[in-house]
C-alpha positions as CSV (number, residue, x, y, z in Angstrom):
1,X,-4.5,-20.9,21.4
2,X,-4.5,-24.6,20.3
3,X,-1.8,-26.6,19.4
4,X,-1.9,-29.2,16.2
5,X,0.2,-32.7,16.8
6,X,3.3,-33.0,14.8
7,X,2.3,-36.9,14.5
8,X,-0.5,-35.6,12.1
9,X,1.0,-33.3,9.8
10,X,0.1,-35.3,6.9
11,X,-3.5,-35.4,8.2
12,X,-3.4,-32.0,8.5
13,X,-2.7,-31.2,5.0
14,X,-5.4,-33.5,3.7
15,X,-7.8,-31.9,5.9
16,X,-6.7,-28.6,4.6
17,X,-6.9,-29.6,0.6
18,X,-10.4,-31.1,2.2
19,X,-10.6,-27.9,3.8
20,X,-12.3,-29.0,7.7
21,X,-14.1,-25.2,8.3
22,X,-15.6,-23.6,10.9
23,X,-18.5,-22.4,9.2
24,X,-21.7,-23.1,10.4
25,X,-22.9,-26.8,9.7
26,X,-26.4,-28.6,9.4
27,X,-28.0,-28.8,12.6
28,X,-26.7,-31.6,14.8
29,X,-29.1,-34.4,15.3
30,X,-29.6,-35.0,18.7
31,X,-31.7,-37.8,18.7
32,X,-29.8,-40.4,20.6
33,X,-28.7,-43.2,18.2
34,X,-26.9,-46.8,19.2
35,X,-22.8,-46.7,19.9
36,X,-20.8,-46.8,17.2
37,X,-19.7,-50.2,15.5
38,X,-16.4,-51.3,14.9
39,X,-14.8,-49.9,11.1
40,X,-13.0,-52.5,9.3
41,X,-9.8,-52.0,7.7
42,X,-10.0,-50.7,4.3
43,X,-7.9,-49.0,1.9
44,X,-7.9,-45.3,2.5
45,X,-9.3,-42.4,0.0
46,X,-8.0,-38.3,0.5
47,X,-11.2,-38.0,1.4
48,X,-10.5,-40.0,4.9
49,X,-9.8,-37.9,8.0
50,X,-7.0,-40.4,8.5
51,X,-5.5,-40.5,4.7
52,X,-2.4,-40.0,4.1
53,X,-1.2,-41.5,8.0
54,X,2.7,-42.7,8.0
55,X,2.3,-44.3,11.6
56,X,0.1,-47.1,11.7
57,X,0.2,-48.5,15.4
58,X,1.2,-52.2,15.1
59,X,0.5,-53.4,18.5
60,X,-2.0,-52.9,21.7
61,X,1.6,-51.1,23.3
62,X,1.8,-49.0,20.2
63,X,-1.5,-47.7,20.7
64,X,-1.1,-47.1,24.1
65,X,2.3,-44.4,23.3
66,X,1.0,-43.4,20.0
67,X,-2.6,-42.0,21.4
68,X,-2.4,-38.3,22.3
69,X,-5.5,-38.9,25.1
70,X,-6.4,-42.2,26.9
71,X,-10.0,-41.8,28.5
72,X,-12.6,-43.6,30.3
73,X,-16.0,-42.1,28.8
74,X,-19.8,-42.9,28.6
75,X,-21.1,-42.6,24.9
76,X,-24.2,-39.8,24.8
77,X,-25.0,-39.8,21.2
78,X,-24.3,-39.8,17.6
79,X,-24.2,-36.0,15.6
80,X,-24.7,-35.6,12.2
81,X,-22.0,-33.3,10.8
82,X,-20.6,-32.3,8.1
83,X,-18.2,-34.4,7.3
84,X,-20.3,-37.7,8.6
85,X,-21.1,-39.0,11.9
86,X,-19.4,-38.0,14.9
87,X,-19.6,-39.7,18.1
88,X,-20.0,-37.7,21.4
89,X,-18.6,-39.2,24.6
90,X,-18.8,-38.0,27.9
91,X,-15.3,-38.1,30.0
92,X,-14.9,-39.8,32.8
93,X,-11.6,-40.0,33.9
94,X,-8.3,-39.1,31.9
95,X,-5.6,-41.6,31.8
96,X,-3.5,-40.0,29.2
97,X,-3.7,-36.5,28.0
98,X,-6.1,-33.8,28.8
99,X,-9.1,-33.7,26.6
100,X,-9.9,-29.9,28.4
101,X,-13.2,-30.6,30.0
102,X,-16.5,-31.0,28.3
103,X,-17.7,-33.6,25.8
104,X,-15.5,-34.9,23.0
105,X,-16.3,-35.7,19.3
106,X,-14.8,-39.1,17.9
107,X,-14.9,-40.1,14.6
108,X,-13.6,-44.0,13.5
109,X,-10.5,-44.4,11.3
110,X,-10.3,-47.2,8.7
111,X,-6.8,-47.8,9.2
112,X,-6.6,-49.4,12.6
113,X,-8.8,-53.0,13.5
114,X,-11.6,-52.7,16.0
115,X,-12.9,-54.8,18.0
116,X,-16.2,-56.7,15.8
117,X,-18.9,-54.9,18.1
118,X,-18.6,-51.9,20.6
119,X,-19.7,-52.1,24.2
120,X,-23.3,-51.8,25.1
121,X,-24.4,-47.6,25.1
122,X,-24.2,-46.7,29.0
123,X,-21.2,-48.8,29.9
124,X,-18.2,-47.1,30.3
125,X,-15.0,-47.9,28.0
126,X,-11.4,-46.8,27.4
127,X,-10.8,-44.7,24.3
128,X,-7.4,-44.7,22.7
129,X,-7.6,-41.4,20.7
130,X,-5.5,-39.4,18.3
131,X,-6.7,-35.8,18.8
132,X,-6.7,-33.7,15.6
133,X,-7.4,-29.5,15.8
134,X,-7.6,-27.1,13.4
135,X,-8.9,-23.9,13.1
136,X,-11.6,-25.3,10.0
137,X,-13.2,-26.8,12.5
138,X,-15.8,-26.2,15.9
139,X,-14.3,-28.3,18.1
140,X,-11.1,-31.1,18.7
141,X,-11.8,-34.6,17.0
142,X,-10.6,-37.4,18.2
143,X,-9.4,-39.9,16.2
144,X,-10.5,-43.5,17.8
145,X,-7.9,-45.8,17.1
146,X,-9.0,-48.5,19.8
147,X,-11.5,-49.4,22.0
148,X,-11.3,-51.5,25.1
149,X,-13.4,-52.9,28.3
150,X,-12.6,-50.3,31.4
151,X,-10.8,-53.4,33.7
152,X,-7.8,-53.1,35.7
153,X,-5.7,-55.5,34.1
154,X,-6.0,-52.6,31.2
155,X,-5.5,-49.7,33.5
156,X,-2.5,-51.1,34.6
157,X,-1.0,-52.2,31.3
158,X,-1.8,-48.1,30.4
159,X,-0.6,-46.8,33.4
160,X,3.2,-49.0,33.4
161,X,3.4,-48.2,29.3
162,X,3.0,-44.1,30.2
163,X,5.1,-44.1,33.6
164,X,8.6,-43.4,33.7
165,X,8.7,-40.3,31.0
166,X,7.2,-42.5,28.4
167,X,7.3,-39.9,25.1
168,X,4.5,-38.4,24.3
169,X,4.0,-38.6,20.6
170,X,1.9,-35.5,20.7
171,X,3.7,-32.8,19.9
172,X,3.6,-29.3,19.4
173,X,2.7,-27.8,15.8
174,X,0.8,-25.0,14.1
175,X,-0.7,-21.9,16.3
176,X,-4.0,-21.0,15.5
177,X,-6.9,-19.5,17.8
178,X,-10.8,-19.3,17.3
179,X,-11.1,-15.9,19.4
180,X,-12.9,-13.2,17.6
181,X,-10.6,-10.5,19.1
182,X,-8.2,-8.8,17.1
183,X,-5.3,-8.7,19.3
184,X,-5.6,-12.7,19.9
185,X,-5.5,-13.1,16.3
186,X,-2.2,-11.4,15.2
187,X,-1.0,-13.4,18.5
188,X,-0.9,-15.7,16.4
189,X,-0.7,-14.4,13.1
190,X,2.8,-15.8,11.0
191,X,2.2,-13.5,7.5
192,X,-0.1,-11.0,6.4
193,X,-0.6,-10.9,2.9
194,X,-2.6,-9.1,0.1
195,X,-3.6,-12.1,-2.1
196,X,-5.9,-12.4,-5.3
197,X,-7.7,-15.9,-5.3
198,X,-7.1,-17.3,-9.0
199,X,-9.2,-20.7,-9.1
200,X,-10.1,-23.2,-7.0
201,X,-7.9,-25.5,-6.1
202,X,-10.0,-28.3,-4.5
203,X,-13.5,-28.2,-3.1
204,X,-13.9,-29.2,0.6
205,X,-15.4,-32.7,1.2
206,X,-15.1,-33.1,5.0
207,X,-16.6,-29.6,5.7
208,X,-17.8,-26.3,3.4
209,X,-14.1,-24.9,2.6
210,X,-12.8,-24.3,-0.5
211,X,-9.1,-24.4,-0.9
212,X,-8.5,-21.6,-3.8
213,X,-4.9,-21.0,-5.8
214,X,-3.7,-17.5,-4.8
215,X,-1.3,-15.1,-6.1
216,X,0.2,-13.2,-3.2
217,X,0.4,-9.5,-4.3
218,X,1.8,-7.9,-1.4
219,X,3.2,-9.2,1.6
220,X,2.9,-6.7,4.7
221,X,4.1,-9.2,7.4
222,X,6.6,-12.4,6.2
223,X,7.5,-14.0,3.6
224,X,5.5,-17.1,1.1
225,X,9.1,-18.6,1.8
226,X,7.7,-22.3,0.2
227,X,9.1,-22.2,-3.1
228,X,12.8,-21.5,-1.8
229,X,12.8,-24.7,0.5
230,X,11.5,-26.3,-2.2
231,X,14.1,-25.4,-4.1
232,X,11.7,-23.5,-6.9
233,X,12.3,-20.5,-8.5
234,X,10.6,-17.6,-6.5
235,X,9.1,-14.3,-8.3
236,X,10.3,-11.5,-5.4
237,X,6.9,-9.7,-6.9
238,X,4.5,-12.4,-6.7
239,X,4.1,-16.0,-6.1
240,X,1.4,-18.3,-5.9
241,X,0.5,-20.5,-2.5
242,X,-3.0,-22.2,-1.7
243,X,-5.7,-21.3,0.9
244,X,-8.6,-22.9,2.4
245,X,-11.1,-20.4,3.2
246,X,-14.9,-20.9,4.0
247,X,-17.6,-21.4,2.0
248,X,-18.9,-18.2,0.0
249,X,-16.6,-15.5,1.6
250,X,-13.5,-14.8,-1.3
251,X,-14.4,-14.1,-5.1
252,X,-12.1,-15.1,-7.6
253,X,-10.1,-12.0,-9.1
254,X,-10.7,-10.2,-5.7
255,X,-8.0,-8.9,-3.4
256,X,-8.1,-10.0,-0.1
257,X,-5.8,-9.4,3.4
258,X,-5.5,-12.8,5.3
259,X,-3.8,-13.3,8.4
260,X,-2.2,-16.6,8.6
261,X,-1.3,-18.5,10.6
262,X,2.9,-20.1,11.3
263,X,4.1,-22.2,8.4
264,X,6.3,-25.3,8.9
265,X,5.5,-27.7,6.4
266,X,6.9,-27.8,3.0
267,X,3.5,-27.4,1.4
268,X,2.3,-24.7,-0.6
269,X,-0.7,-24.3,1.8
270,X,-1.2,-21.4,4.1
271,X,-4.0,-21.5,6.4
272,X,-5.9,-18.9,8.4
273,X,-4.9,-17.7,11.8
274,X,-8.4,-17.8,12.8
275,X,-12.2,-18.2,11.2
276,X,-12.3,-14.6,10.6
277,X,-8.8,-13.8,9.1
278,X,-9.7,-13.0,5.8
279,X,-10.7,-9.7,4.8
280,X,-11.5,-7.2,2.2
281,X,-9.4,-3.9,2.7
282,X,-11.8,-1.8,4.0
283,X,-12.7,-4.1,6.1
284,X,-9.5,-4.6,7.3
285,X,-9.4,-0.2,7.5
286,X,-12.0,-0.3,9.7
287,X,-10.1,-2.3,12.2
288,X,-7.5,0.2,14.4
289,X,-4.6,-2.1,14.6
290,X,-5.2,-3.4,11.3
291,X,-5.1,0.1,9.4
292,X,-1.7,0.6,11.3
293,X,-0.2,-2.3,10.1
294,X,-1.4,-0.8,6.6
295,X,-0.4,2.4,6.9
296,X,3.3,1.0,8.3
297,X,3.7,-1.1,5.1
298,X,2.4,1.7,2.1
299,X,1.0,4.9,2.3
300,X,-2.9,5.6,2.1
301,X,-3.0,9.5,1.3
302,X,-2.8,10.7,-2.2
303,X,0.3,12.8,-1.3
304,X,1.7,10.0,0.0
305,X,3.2,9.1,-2.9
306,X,6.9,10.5,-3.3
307,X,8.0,8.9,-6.7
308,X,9.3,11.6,-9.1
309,X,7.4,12.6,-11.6
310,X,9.3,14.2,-14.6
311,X,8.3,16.6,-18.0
312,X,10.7,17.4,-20.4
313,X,10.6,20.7,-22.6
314,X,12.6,19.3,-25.5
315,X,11.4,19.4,-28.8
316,X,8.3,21.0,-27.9
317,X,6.5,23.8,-30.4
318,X,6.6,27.3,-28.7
319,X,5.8,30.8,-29.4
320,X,8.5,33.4,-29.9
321,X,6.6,35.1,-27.0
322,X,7.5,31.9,-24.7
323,X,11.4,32.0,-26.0
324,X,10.8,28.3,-26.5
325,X,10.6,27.3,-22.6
326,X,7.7,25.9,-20.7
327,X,6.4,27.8,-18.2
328,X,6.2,26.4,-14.6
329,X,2.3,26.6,-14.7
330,X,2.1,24.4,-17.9
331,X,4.9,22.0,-16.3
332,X,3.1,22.0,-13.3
333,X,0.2,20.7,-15.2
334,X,1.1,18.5,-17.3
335,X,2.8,17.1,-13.8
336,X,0.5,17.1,-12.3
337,X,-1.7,14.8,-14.3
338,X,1.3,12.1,-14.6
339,X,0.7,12.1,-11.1
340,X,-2.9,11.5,-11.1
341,X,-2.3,9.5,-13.6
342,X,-0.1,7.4,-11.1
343,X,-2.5,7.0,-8.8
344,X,-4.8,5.5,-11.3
345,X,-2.3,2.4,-11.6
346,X,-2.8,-0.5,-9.3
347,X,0.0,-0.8,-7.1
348,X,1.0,-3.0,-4.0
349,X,2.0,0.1,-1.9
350,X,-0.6,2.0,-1.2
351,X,-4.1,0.9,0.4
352,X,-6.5,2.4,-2.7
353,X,-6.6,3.1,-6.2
354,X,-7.7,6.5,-8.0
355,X,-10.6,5.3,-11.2
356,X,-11.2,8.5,-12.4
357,X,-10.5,12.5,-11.4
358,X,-11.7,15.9,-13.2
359,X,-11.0,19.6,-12.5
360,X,-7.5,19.7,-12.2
361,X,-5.7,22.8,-11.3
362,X,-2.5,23.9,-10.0
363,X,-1.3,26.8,-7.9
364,X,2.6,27.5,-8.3
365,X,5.0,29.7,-5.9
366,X,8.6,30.5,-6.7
367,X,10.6,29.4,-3.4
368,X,12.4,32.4,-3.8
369,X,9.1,34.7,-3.7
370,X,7.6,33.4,-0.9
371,X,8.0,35.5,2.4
372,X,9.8,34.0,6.1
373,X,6.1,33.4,7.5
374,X,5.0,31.3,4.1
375,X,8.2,29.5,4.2
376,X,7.8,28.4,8.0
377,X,4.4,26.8,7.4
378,X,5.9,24.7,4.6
379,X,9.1,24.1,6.8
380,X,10.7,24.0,3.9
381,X,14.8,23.3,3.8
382,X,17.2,25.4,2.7
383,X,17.8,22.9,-0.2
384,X,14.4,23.9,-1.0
385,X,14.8,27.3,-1.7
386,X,16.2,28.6,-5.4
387,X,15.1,30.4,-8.3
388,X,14.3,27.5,-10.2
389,X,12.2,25.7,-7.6
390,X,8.4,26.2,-6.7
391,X,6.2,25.0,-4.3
392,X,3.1,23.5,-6.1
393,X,-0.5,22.8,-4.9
394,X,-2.8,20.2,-7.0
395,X,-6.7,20.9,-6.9
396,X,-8.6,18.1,-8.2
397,X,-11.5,16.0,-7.6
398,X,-11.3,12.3,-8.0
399,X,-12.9,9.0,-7.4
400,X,-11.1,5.6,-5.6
401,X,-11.6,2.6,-5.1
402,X,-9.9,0.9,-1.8
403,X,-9.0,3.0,1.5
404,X,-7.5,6.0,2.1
405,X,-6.7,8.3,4.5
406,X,-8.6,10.7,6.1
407,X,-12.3,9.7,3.8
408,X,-11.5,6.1,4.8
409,X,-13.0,3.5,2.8
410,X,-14.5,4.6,-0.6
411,X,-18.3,5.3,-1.3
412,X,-18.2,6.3,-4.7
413,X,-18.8,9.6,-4.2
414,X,-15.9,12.4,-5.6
415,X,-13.4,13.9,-3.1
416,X,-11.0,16.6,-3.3
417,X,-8.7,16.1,-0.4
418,X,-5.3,15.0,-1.7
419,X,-3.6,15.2,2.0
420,X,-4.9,16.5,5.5
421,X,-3.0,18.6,7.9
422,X,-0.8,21.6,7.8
423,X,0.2,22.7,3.9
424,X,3.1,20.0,2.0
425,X,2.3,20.7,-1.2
426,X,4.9,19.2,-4.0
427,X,8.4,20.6,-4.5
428,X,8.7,21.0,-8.6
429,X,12.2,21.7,-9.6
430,X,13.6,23.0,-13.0
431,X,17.1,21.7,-14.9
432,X,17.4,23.4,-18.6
433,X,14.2,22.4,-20.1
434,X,13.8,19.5,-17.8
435,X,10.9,19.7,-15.2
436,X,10.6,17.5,-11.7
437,X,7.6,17.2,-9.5
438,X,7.5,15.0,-6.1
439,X,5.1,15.3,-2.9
440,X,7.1,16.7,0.0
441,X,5.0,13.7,2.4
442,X,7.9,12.0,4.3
């Protein structure tokens, strides 16, 4: 798990509407290239890792408290990435901070004045670095806000300015991790929401991310909370917050699950937990602990749906043989398809969507006529039982699209399992001429 410095929070918003990913890059160069030269000061674009920066060290002794990590280093070589050059050092000792072992990436800011030239390549010197992570990117950069000759009368200034619980201006902020494994990633997983991308937002310039308007449909862990601190009116239904994802992996008008990663900022942007928190939903059904969390928030069986369905009998044409009632095969029926007809609505409770059925067909069983042993495999209640209840069974074939439970993720193909397991069925009950039908699923 990695940890973002509060210091940078502005930073790290512009590098999210910039959208820093972790996709795959152009091949570094690694042909070895002269030491980087000093940046002047220049007024800062959002397109600037540093844009956007409300502490702009003052002095040499401002540097010093303000700099997450203080190293001596070796430069190896200049990498071409994405967002520009980056500068690879080698560490040789740490005299603030720990940079974790192995070699770091720096990158210049505008904002703070360097020295006119840098030391000669192969000499060592002490960097004064802001580090910066985020989950949009491969690896920590480090922000060089200062540069200086390795000499003991500068080792000593460091080492009296950080002694005696000198603050660390580097502190804790969002969680994220780059770990491919499931359980690491809802670790550190905030929210987990169904969202629809609407339109980009802002096209990444510092790396291939694009930051895309989203309408949250559904939300199966937290809440898109934004718009109350912000003192905006919030839709309990919907509401709209931005995410960077990476290049080419959302379509507009799509619906995706995303697990995200802990909010603090009052921003409308959300960002990933990890590079691979974004998800269609059968992907996401194909994941164990993923389809749990599904199932937990809305049902993914047919039959799992227990709203009341309801046919009324008034003011309908009947023969004199039919005394003017329905009977409870045509209410079934016509129940019956309201159901189906249910299930062909998109809805933010269950994991799928029915496009189209055929051959449907009911089977109905007075309560009341069904023997002990019949009634014990329903386990129906004593509630249950009454001349003007019946226990009703849907046959029907039908095509989804989604995940459900037990075909899993559709192919297109038809199906005709409604529910799996020992019988349910739907409890259809009778008042007057009024006819109710609901799935016995708990």
């Amino acid at each position: 798990m990695k940890r973002m410095p509060i210091f940078l929070i502005v930073l790290a918003l512009v590098l999210s509407l910039a959208a820093c990913a972790k996709a795959p890059s152009p091949a570094p160069s690694t042909e070895p290239t002269a030491a980087p030269t000093a940046v002047p000061s220049s007024e800062p674009t959002p397109d600037e890792p540093d844009a956007g920066l409300d502490r702009i060290p003052q002095s040499h002794e401002d540097i010093v408290l303000g700099s997450t990590n203080i190293v001596t280093a070796r430069y190896v070589e200049t990498v071409q990435a994405f967002r520009g050059d980056e500068y690879v050092y080698e560490v040789r000792e740490e005299l603030k901070g720990s940079a974790g072992g192995g070699p770091l990436h720096v990158i210049t800011s505008g904002y703070v004045d360097l020295p006119s030239a840098m030391p000669v390549s192969g000499d060592d010197v002490i960097l004064f670095l802001s580090g910066y992570d985020s989950v949009y990117q491969e690896h920590v950069l480090y922000i060089l806000t200062d540069i200086a000759e390795d000499t003991e009368a500068e080792r000593s200034l460091i080492a009296s300015l950080c002694a005696g619980g000198a603050p660390d201006t580097a502190e804790d902020g969002r969680i994220f991790t780059r770990s491919d494994d499931i359980g690491d990633i809802l670790e550190v997983t905030e929210s987990i929401f169904f969202v629809r991308p609407e339109e980009v937002f802002v096209v990444g310039t510092q790396a291939p991310t694009t930051t895309y308007t989203c309408t949250v449909l559904s939300r199966l862990r937290g809440e898109p909370d934004i718009y109350e601190e912000l003192g905006l009116p919030v839709d309990p239904e919907s509401s709209e917050i931005l995410i960077p994802f990476f290049n080419d992996t959302v379509t507009i008008g799509e619906r995706y699950l995303v697990l995200l990663a802990e909010h603090h900022e009052r921003s409308r942007i959300y960002t990933l937990s990890s590079p691979y928190s974004a998800m269609t939903q059968e992907e996401a059904a194909l994941i164990p602990e993923l389809r749990a969390i599904l199932e937990e928030a809305g049902y993914d069986t047919p039959a799992g749906n227990t709203k009341l369905c309801c046919y009324s009998d008034s003011g309908r044409e009947t023969s004199a043989e039919a005394d003017g009632l329905l009977t409870p095969e045509q209410a079934a029926s016509e129940l019956a398809k309201m159901f189906m007809d249910g299930l062909c609505t998109e809805s933010a409770e269950r994991s799928f969507r029915v496009t189209e059925y055929r051959n449907l067909s009911v089977d109905v069983v007075r309560t009341t006529a069904m023997d002990e042993a019949t009634r014990a495999i329903y386990f129906l209640s004593e509630d249950e039982i009454g001349r003007d209840k019946w226990i009703v069974e849907i046959s029907v074939e039908y095509k989804y699209e989604g995940v459900k439970s037990p075909t899993g993720p559709s192919t297109g193909e038809w199906v005709d399992v409604l529910y799996q397991g020992s019988p349910v069925g739907f409890l259809m009950v009778r008042d007057g001429t009024d006819y109710s039908l609901r799935s016995r699923m708990e």
